[in-house]
N, CA, C and O of each residue as an XYZ file, in Angstrom:
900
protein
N      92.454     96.223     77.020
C      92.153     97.161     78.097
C      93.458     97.766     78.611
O      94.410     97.049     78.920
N      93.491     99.327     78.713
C      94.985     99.715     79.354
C      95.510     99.112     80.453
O      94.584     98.622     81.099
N      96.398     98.949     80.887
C      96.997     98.483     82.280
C      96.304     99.058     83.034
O      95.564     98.317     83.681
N      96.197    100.475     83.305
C      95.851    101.617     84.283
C      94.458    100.844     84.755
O      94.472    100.640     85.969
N      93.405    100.422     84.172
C      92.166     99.930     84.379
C      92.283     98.457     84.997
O      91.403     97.646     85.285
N      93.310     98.412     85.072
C      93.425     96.586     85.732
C      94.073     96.964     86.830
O      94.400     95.820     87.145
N      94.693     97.853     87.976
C      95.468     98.050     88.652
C      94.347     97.418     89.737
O      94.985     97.238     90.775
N      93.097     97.048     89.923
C      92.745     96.671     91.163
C      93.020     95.342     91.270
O      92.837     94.793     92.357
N      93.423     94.735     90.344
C      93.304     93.036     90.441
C      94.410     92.589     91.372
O      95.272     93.453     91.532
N      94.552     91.745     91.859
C      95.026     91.492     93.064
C      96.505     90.886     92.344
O      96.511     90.930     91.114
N      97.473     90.452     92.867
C      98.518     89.932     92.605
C      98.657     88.735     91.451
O      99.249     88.451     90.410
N      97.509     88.160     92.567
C      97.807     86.634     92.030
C      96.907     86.278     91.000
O      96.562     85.165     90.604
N      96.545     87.563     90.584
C      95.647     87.371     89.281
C      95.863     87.900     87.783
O      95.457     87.692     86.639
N      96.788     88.743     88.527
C      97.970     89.641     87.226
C      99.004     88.516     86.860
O      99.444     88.264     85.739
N      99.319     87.844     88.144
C     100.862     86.849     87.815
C     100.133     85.581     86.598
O     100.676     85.062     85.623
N      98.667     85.385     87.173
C      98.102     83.993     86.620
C      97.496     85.001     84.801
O      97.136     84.268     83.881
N      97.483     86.204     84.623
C      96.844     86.643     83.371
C      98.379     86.733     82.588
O      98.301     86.138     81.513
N      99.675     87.276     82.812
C     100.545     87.183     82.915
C     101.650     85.614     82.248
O     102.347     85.548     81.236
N     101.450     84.837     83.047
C     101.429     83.286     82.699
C     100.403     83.372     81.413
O     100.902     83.283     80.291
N      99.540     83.476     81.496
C      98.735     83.207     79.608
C      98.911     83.924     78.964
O      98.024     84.085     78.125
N     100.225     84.913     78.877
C     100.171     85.097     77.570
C      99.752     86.648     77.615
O      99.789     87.254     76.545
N      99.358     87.333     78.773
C      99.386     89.067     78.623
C     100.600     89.541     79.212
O     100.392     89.995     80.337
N     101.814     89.597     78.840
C     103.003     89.852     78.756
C     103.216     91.618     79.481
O     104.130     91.946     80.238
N     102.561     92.149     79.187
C     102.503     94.174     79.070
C     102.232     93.763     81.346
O     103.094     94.053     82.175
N     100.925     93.123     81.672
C     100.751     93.300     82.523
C     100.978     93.390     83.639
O     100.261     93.644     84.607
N     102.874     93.002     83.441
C     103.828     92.889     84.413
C     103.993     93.551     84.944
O     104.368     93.541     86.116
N     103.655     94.808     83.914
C     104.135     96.494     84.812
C     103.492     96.670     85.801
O     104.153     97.040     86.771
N     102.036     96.502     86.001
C     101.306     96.342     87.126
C     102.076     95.890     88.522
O     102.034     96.563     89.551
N     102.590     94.981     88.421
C     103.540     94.461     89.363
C     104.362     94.943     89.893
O     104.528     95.166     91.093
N     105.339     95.282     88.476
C     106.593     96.060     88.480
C     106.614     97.624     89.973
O     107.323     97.865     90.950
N     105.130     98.437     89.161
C     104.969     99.566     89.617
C     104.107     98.997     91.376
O     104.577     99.624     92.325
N     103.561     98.484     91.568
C     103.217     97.654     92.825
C     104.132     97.666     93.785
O     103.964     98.055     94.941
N     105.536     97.048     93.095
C     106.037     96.369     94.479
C     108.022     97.018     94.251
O     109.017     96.524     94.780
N     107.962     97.990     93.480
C     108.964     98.743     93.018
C     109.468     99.300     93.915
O     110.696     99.299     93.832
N     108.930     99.966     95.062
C     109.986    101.034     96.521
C     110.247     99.376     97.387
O     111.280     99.345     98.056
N     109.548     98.315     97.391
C     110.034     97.341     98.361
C     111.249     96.665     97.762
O     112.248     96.215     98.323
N     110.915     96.704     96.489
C     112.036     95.600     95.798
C     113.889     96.822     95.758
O     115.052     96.417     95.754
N     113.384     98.213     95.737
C     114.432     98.517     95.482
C     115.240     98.933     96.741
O     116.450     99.122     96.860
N     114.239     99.022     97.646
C     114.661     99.223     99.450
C     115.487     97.887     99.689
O     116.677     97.914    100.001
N     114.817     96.804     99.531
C     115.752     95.475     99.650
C     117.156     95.370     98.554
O     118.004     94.526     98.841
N     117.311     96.010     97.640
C     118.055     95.913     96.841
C     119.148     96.820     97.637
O     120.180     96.289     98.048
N     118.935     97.978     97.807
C     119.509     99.193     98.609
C     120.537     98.891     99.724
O     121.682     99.312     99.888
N     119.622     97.860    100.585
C     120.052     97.323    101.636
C     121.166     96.903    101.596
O     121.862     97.055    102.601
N     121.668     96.292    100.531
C     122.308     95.117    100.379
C     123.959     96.010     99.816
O     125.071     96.164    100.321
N     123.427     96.332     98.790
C     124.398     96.949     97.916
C     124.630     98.648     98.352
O     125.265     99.352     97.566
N     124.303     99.006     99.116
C     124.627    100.385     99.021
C     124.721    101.061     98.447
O     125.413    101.951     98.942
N     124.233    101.369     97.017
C     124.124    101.766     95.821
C     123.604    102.355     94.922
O     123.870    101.914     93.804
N     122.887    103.284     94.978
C     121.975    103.716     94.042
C     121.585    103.284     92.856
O     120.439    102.896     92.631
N     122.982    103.340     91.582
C     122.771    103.090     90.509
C     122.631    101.419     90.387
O     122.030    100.765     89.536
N     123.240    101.067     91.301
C     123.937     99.393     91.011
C     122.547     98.751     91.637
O     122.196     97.638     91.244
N     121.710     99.512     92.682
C     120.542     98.556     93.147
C     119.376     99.010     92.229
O     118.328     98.367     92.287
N     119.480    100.096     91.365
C     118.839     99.753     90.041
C     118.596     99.064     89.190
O     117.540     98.613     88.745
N     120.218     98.901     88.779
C     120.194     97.275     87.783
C     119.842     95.803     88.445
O     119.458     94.829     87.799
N     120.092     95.859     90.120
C     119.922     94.031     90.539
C     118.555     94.540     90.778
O     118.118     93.431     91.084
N     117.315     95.459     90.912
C     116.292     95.300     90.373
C     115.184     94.753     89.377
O     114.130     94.117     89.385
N     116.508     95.707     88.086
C     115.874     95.296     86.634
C     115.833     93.830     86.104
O     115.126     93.274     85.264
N     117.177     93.278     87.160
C     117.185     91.876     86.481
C     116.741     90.860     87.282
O     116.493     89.736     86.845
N     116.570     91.336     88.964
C     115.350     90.602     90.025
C     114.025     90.515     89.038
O     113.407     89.458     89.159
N     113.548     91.355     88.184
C     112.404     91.738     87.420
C     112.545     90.571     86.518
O     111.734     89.652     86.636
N     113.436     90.509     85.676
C     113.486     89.239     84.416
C     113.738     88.154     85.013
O     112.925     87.251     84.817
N     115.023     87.840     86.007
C     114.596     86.532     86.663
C     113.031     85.857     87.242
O     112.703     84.677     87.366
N     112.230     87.167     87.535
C     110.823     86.527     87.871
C     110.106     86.536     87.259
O     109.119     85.801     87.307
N     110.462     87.819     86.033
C     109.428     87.007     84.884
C     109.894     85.715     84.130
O     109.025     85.105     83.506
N     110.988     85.307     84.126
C     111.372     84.083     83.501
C     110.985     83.031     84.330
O     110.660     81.914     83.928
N     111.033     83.478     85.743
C     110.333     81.977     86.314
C     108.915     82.008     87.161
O     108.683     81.496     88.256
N     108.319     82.530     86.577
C     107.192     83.103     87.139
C     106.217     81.838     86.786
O     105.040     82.193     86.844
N     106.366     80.555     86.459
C     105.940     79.403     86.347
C     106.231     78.723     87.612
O     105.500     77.754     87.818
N     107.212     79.005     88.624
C     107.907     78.453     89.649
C     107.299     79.022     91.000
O     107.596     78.576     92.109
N     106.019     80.522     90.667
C     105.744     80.979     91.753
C     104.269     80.239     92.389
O     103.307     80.186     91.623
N     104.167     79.829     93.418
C     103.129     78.727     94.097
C     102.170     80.068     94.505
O     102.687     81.091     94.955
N     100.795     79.942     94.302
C      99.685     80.716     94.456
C      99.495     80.919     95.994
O      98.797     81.847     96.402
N      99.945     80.289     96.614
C      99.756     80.047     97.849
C     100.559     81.088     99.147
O     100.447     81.337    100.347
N     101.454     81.478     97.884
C     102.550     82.136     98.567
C     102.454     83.667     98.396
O     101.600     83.999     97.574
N     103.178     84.742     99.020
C     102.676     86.027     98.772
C     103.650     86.284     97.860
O     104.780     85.826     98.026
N     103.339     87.026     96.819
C     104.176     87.210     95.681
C     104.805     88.177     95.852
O     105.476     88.454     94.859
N     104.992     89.301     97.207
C     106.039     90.170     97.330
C     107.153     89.485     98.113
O     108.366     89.635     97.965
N     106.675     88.908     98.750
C     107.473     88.024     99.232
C     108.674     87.050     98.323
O     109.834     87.375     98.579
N     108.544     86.152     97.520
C     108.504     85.530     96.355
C     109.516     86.810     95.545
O     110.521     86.442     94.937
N     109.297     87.702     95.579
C     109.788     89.144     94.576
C     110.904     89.489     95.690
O     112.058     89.593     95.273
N     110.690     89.656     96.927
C     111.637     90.121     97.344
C     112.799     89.337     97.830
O     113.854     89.791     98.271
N     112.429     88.001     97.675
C     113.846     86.577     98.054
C     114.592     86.709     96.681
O     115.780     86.394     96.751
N     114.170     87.087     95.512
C     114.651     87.263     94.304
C     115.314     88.380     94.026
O     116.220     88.382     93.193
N     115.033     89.198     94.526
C     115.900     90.626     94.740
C     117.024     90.736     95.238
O     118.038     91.255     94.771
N     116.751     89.975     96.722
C     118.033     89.602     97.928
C     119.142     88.726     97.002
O     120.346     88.971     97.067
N     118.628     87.758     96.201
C     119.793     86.773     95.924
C     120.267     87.784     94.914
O     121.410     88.192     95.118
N     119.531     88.359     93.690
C     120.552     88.974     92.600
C     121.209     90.210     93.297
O     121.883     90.921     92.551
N     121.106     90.630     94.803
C     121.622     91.492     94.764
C     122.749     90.959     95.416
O     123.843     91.365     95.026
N     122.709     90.042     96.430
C     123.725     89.423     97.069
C     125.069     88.840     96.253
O     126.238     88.705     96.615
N     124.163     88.466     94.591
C     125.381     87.775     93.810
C     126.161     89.059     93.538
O     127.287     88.975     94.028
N     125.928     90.271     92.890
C     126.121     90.960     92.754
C     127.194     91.438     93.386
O     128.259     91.776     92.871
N     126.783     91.469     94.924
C     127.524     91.994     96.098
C     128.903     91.290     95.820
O     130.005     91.836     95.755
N     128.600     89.959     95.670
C     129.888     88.712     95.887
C     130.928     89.174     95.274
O     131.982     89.503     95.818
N     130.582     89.234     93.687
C     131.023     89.789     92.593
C     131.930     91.152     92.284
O     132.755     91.520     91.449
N     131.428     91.548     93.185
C     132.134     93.241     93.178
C     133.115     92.655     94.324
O     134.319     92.875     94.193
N     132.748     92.069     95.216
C     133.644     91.688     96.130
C     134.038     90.423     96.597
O     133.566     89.825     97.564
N     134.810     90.108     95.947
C     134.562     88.030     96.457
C     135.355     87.936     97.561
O     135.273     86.988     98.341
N     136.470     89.263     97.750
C     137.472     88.311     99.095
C     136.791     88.975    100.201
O     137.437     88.885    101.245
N     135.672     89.624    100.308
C     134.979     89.946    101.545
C     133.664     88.705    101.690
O     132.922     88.280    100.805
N     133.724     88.367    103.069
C     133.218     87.305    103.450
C     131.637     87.733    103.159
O     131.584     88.961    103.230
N     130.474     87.234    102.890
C     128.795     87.893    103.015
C     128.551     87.313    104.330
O     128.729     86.233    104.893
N     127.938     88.794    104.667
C     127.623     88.784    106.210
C     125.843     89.092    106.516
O     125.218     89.630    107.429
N     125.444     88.371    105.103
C     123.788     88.673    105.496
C     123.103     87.465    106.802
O     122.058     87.583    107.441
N     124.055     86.436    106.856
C     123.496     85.766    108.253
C     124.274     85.974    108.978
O     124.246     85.151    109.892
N     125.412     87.069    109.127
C     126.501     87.108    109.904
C     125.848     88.026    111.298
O     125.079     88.966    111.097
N     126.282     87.602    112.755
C     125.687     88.408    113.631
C     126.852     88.458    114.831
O     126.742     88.988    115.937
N     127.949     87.780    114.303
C     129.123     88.118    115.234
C     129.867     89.266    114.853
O     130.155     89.745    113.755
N     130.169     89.670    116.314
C     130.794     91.464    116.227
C     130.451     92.168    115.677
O     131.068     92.737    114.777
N     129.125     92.415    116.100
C     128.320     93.644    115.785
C     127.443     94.242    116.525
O     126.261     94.499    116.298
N     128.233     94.489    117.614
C     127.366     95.271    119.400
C     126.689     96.700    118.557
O     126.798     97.107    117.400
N     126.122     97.086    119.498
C     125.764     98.904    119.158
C     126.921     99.310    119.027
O     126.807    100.269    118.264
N     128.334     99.155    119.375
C     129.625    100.105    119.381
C     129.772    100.160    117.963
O     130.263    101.148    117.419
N     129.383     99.179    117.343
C     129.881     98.892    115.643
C     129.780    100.412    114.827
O     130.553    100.837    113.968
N     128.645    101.029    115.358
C     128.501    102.276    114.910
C     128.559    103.495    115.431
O     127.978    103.442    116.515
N     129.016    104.729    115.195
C     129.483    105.929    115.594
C     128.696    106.800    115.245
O     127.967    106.617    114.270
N     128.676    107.702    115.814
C     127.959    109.170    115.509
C     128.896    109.770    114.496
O     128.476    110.304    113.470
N     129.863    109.699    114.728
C     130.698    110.124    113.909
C     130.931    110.298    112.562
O     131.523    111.154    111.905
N     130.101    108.903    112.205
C     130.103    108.184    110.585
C     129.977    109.058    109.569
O     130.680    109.310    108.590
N     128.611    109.619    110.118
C     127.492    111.012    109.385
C     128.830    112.339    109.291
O     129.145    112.809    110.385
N     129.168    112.596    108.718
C     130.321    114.213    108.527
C     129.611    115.178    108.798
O     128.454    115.271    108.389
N     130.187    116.055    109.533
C     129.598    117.027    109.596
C     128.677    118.552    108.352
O     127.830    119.445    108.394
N     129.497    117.996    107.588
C     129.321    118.624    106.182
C     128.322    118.057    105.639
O     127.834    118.817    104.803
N     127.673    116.894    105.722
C     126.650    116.364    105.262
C     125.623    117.034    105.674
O     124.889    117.725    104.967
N     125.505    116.793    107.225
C     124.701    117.383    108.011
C     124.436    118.702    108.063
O     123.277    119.001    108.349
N     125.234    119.600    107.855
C     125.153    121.082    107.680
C     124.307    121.319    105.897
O     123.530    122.218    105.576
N     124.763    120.297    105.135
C     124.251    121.313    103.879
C     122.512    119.935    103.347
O     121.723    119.835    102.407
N     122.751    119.283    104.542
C     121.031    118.544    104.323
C     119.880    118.519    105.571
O     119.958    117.666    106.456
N     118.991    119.363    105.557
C     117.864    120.014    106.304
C     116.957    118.577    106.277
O     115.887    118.517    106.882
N     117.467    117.490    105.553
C     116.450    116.209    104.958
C     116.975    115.181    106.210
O     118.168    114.886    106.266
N     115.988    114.646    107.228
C     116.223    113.762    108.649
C     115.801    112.393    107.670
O     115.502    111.436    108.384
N     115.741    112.189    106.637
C     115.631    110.657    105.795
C     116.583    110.806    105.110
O     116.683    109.924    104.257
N     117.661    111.845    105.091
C     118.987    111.559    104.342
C     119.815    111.336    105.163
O     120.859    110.835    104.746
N     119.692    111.599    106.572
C     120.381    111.199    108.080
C     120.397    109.348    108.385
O     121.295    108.646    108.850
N     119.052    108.999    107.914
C     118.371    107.998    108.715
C     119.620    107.079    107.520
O     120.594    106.387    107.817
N     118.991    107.499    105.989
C     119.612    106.701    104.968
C     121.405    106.836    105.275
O     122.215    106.036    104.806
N     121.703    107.792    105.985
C     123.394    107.282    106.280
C     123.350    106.498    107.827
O     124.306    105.846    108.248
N     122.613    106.605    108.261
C     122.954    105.794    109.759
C     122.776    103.961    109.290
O     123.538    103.028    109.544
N     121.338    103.976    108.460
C     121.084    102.678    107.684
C     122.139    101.954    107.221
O     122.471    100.804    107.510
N     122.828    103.040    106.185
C     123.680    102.444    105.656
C     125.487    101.982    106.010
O     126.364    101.440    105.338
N     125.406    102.614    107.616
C     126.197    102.461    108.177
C     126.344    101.075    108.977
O     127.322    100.701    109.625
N     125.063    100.375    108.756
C     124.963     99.415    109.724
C     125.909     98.207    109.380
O     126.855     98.564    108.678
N     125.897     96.937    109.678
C     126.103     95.927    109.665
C     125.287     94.775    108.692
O     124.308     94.178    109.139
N     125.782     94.546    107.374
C     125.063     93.652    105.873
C     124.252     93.291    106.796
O     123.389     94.167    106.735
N     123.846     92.321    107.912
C     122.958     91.469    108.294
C     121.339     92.531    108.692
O     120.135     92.357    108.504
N     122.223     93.664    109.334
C     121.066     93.975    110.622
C     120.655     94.843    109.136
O     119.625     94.566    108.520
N     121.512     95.799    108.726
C     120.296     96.463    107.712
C     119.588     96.171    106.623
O     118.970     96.924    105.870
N     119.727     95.013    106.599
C     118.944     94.177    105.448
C     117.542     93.793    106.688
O     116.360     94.043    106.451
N     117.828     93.439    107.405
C     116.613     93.773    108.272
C     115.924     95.105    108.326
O     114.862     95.459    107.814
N     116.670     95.669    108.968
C     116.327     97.165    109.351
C     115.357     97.942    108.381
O     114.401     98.671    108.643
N     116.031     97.468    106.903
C     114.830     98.224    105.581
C     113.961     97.226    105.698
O     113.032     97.850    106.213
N     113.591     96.163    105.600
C     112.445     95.873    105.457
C     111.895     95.412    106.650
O     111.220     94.382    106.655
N     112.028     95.822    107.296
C     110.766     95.609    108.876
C     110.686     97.392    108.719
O     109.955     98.040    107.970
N     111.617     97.845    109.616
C     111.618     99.214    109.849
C     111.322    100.660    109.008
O     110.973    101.748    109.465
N     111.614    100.229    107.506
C     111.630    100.839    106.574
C     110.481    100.654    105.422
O     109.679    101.445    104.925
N     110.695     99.547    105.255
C     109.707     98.840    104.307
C     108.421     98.386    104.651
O     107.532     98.033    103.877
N     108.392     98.438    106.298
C     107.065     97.380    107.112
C     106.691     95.882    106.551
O     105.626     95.267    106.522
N     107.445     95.698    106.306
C     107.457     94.115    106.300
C     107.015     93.576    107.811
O     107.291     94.220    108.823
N     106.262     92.259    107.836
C     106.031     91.758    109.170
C     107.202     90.892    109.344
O     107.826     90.523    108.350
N     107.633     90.455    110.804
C     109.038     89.266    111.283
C     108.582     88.203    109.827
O     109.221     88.339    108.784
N     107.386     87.133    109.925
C     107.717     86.189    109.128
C     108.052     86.836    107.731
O     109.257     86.804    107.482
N     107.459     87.271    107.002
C     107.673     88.145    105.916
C     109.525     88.243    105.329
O     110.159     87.880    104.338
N     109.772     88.862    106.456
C     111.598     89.480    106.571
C     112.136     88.179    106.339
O     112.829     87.840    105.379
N     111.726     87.423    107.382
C     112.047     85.807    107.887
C     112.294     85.287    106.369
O     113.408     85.263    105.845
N     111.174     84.904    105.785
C     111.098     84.214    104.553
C     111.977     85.069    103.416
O     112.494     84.492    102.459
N     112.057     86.110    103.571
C     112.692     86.821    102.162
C     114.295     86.648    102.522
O     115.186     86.466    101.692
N     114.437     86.738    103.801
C     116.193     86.733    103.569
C     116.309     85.202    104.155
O     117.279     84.891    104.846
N     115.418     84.397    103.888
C     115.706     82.713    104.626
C     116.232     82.727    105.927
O     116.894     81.718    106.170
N     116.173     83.359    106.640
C     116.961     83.014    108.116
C     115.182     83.022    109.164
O     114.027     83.357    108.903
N     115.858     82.485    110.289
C     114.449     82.474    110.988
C     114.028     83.428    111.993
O     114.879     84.107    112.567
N     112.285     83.592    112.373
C     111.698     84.897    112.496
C     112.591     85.193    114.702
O     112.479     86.047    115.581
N     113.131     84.246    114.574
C     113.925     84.844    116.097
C     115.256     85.539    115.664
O     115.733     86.497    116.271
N     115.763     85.013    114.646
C     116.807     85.627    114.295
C     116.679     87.103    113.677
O     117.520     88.001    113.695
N     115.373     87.099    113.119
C     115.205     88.833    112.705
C     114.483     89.511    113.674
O     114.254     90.711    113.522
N     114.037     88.823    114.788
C     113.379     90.104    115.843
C     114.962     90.656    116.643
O     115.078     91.748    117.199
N     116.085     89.606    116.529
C     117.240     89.621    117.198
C     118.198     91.091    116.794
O     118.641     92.008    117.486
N     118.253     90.733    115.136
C     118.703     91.675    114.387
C     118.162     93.440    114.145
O     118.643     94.541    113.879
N     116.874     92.801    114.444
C     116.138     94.410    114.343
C     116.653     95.006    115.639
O     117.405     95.981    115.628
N     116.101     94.207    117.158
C     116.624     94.771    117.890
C     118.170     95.706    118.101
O     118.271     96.822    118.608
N     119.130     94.960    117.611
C     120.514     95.455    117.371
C     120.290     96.694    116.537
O     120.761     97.818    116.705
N     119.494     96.261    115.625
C     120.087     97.471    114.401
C     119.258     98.553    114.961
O     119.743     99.613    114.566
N     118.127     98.785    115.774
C     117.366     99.729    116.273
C     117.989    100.275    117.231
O     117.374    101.227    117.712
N     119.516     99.923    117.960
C     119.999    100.451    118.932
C     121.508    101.269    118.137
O     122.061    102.302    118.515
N     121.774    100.625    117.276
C     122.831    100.852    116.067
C     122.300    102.997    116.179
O     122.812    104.052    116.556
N     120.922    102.465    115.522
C     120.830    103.604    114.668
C     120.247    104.572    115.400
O     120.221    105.764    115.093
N     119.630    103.927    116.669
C     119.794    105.845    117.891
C     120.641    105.650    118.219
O     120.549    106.162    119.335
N     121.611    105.243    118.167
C     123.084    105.971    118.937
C     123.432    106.696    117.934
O     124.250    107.528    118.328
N     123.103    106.853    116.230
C     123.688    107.995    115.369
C     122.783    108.926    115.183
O     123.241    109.967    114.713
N     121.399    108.905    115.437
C     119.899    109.571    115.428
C     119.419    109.852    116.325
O     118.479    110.624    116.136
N     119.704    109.448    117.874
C     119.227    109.934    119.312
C     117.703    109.246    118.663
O     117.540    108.203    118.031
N     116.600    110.399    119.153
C     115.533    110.445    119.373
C     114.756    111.044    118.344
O     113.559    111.320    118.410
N     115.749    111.274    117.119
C     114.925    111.438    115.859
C     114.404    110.558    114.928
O     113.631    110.705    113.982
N     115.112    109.417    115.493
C     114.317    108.098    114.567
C     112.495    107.672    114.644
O     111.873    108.114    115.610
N     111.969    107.076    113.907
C     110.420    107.140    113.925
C     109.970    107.037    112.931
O     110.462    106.255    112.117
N     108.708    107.904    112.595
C     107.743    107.646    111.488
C     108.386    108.168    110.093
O     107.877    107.920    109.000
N     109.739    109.029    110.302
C     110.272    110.010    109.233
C     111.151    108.435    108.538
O     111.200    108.262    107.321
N     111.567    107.759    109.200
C     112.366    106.286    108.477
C     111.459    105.512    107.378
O     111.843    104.630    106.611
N     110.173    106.059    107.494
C     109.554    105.708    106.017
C     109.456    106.670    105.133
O     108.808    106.307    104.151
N     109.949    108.070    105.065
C     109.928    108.313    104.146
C     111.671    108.161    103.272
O     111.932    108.547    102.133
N     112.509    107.567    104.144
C     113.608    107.063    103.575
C     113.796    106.463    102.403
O     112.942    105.586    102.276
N     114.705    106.535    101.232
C     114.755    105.637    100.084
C     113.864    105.324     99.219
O     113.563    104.257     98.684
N     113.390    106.601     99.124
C     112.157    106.509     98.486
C     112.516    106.234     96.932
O     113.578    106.589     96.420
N     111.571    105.611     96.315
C     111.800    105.377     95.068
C     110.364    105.967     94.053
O     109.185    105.637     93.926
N     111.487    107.246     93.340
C     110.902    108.236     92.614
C     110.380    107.892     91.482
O     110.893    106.913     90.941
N     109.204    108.582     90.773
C     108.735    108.205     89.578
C     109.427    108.336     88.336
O     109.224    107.410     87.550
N     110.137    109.182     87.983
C     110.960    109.260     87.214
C     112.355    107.723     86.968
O     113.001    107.310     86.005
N     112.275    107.438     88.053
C     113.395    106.019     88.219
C     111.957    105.094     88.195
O     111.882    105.103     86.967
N     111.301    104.660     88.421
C     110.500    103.882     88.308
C     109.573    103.763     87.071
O     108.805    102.806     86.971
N     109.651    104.829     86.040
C     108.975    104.266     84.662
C     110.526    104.077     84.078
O     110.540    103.309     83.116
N     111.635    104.525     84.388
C     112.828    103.769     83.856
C     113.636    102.270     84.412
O     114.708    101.889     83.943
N     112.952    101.624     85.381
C     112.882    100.442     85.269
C     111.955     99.574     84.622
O     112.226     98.662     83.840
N     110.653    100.003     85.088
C     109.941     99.463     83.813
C     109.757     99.429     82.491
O     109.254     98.454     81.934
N     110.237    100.725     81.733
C     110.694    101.132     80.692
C     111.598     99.272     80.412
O     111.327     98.359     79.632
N     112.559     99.408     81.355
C     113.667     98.595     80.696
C     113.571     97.625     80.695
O     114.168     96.947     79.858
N     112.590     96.953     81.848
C     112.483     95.832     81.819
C     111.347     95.168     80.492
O     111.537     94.119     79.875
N     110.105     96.184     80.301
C     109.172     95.637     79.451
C     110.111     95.244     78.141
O     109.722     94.420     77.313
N     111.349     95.898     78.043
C     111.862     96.117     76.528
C     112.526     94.885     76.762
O     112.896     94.332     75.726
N     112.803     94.252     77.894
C     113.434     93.109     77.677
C     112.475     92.187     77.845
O     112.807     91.177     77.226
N     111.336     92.036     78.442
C     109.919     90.549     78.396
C     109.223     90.865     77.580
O     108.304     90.091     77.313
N     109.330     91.963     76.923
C     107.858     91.961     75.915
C     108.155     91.575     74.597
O     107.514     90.703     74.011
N     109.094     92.183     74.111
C     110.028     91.790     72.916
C     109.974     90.583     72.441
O     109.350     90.356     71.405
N     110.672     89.539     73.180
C     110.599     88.404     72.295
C     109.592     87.592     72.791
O     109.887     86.397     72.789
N     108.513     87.869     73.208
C     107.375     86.991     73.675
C     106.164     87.584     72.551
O     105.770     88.734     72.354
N     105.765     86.255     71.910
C     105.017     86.393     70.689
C     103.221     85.782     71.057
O     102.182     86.039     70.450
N     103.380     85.205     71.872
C     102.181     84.509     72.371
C     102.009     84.083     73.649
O     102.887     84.625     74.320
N     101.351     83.412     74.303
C     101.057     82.610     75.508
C     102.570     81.666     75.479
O     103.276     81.237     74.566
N     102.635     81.606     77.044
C     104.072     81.008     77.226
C     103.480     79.454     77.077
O     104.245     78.492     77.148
């Protein structure tokens, strides 16, 4: 049966058809939970191209351990703690003598950020208020905007956020708060419903992650795992 005809099945029924041995049906997933996984990736790395790849390989780490995921649990969730770490190693990697500041919450008042940040030249030649939002975002502080996309951006609920970046759900109502004051002091009163259409993740990039990833799980899988 094509993929396209299975897209209603619920998560945890693709992951469990998936586990026996229908290998293709990942994409289902893939294409599912693809703008959350790459918003959290985004967050982290600042990156376009580079939170592409700690995508593609958030993708093979969970299909390789996709024996390790408990039914019980929400599998975007589960997808998106897997995202955070390959992107965080990542982060390390490009940078090891900078400290990771994803639980970091010292010295980082609203002053941390400027109006200023945004150039004026940006602003003059982009009419786009989600290419504003995506530089104020990305101006923030590793901790708060790794929050900030997925509550604010992504709609993730507190526990949700809580569980994907492991810290606890007082510590991310703490962080949102900050980062929501961060980012009207560079946005005033234009921040709102337009912060979801931020970071969007296009179709054209999204059959080329799946593209890449199927070529790496489908390949050498010959049968039921």
């Amino acid at each position: 049966m094509p993929v396209e005809m299975l897209t209603t099945l619920s998560d945890r029924e693709v992951v469990d058809r998936v586990r026996n041995g229908e290998t293709a049906l990942f994409e289902i997933l893939m294409r599912r939970h693809n703008q959350r996984v790459y918003r959290a990736a985004r967050a982290i790395l600042k990156d376009e191209s580079e939170a592409e790849d700690a995508m593609q390989q958030a993708y093979i780490n969970a299909f390789l351990h996709l024996e390790q995921f408990e039914s019980r649990a929400q599998f975007s969730t589960w997808l998106t703690r897997i995202t955070i770490y390959e992107a965080l190693a990542r982060r390390r990697k490009r940078r090891p003598e900078e400290p990771l500041s994803i639980n970091d919450d010292e010295g980082h008042g609203p002053e941390a950020v400027s109006s200023s940040e945004i150039s004026p030249e940006r602003q003059a030649y982009s009419g786009e208020l989600a290419r504003l939002i995506e530089d104020a975002v990305d101006a923030l502080p590793e901790s708060y905007r790794a929050v900030f996309m997925l509550r604010e951006v992504e709609g993730l609920s507190t526990l949700e956020t809580a569980e994907g970046l492991g810290v606890g759900e007082e510590a991310v109502k703490t962080r949102l708060h900050r980062a929501r004051a961060m980012v009207r002091q560079t946005l005033s009163d234009r921040l709102g419903a337009s912060a979801s259409q931020a970071f969007q993740f296009h179709a054209p990039r999204c059959d080329r992650v799946v593209a890449a990833v199927l070529a790496e799980i489908v390949k050498p899988v010959s049968g039921p795992h």
